[in-house]
BAMARDO-551674 format. One record per residue (C-alpha): x, y, z; residue in three letters. Coordinates in steps of 0.5 Angstrom, whole numbers, plus 500, padded with zeros to 3 digits. Layout:
// residues N
XYZALA
...
***
This chain:
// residues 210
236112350UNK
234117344UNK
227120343UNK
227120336UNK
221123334UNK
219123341UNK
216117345UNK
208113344UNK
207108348UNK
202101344UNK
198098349UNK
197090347UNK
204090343UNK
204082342UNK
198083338UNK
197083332UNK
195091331UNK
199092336UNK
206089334UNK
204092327UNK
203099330UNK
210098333UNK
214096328UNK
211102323UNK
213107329UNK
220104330UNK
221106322UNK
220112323UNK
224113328UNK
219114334UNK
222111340UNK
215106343UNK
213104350UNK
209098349UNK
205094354UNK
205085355UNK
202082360UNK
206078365UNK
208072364UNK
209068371UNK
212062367UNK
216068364UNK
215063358UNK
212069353UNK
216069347UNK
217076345UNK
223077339UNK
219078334UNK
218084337UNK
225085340UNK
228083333UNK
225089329UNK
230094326UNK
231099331UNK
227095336UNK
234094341UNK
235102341UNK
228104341UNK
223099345UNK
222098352UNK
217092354UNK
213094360UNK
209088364UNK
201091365UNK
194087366UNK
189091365UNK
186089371UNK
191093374UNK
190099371UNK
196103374UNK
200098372UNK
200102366UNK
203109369UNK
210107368UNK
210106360UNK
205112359UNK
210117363UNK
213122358UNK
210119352UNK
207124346UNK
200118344UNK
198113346UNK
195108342UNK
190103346UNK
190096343UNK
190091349UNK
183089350UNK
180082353UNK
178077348UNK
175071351UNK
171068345UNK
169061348UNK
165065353UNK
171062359UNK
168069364UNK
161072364UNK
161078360UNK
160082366UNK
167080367UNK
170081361UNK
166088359UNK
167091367UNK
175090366UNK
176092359UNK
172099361UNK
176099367UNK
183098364UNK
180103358UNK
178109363UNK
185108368UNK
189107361UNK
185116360UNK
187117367UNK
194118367UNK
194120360UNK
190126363UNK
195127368UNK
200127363UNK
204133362UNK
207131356UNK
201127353UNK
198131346UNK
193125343UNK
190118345UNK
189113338UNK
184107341UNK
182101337UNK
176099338UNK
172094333UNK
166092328UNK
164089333UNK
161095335UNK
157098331UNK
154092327UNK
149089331UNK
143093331UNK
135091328UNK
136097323UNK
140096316UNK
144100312UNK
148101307UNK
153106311UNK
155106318UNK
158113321UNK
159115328UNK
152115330UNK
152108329UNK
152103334UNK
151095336UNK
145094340UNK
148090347UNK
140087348UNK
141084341UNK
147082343UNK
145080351UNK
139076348UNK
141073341UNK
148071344UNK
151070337UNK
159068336UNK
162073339UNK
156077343UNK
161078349UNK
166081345UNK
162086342UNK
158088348UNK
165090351UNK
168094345UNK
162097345UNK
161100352UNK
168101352UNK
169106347UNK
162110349UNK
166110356UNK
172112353UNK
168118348UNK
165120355UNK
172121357UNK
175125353UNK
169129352UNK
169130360UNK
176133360UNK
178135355UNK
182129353UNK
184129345UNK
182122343UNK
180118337UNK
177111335UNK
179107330UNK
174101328UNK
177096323UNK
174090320UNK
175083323UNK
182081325UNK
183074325UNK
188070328UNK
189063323UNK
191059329UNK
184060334UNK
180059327UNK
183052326UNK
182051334UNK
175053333UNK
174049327UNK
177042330UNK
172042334UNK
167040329UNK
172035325UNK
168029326UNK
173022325UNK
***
């Protein structure tokens, strides 16, 4: 398969980030690595990713859980960056946040371990969240690399969301750690809220009286 202008792996390539990353790569001519978790069904439709232009000469889908952080190695291997999206999104709250919290730092900081051990490797992108920096008993106008959400607020206030932005939170101070550790060049991204329509309208119907 041709490298193109060499290969990148996108964690979380069926999210919405994460498939849009890819599509971007394909177009300029990079050949891309990306991440899904398995599907014991193997019901997970994934064509719109395998129908991109390029996409039958330059993606390669691999299965990986960030409960198993090595099972990220084989798509990593031989890639120039890495772009981190894959998180755990559990908004209705269906796992304690320890849980939640444990795994997404866990898959992070495994994902930066083969990174390191990469000979190839030159940049890691992680995709972290608003959600991270928001929640603080402090306001302001503008929020810069200082600023982060207070988990205690976030533990005692619980609001919508709350397990999500402890996670994201703790994640990317763990993954900022990291590279500083070793010398790892990384940068985060904080987007603003990315909604998916579909869990919107599903959280909304449970409000519709009939």
């Amino acid at each position: 398969m041709e490298e193109g202008k060499g290969r990148v792996c996108v964690t979380g390539g069926t999210g919405f980030i994460g498939s849009w990353i890819i599509k971007r790569l394909l177009e300029d001519g990079y050949t891309v690595n990306t991440t899904v978790r398995a599907d014991p069904g193997q019901n997970k439709d994934v064509s719109f990713l395998t129908n991109l232009p390029n996409a039958t000469q330059k993606l390669n889908i691999f299965n990986a859980d960030l409960s198993n952080p090595k099972s990220f190695n084989a798509a990593i291997e031989g890639c120039i960056g890495v772009f981190h999206t894959a998180t755990p999104i559990d908004f209705e709250l269906e796992e304690p946040e320890e849980i939640v919290t444990k795994r997404t730092i866990d898959g992070a900081l495994g994902i930066l371990k083969a990174c390191k051990n990469s000979k190839t490797l030159k940049r890691v992108i992680y995709t972290s969240s608003a959600s991270a920096v928001y929640t603080q008993d402090k306001e302001e106008d503008t929020m810069d690399e200082s600023y982060w959400s207070d988990v205690n607020i976030l533990r005692t206030l619980k609001p919508f969301a709350w397990s999500y932005g402890v996670s994201k939170t703790l994640a990317e101070k763990a993954v900022l750690e990291f590279g500083e550790q070793h010398g790892l060049d990384i940068v985060t991204l904080v987007p603003p809220f990315v909604v998916d329509l579909s869990f919107v309208l599903s959280y909304l119907a449970r409000f519709i009286v009939y």
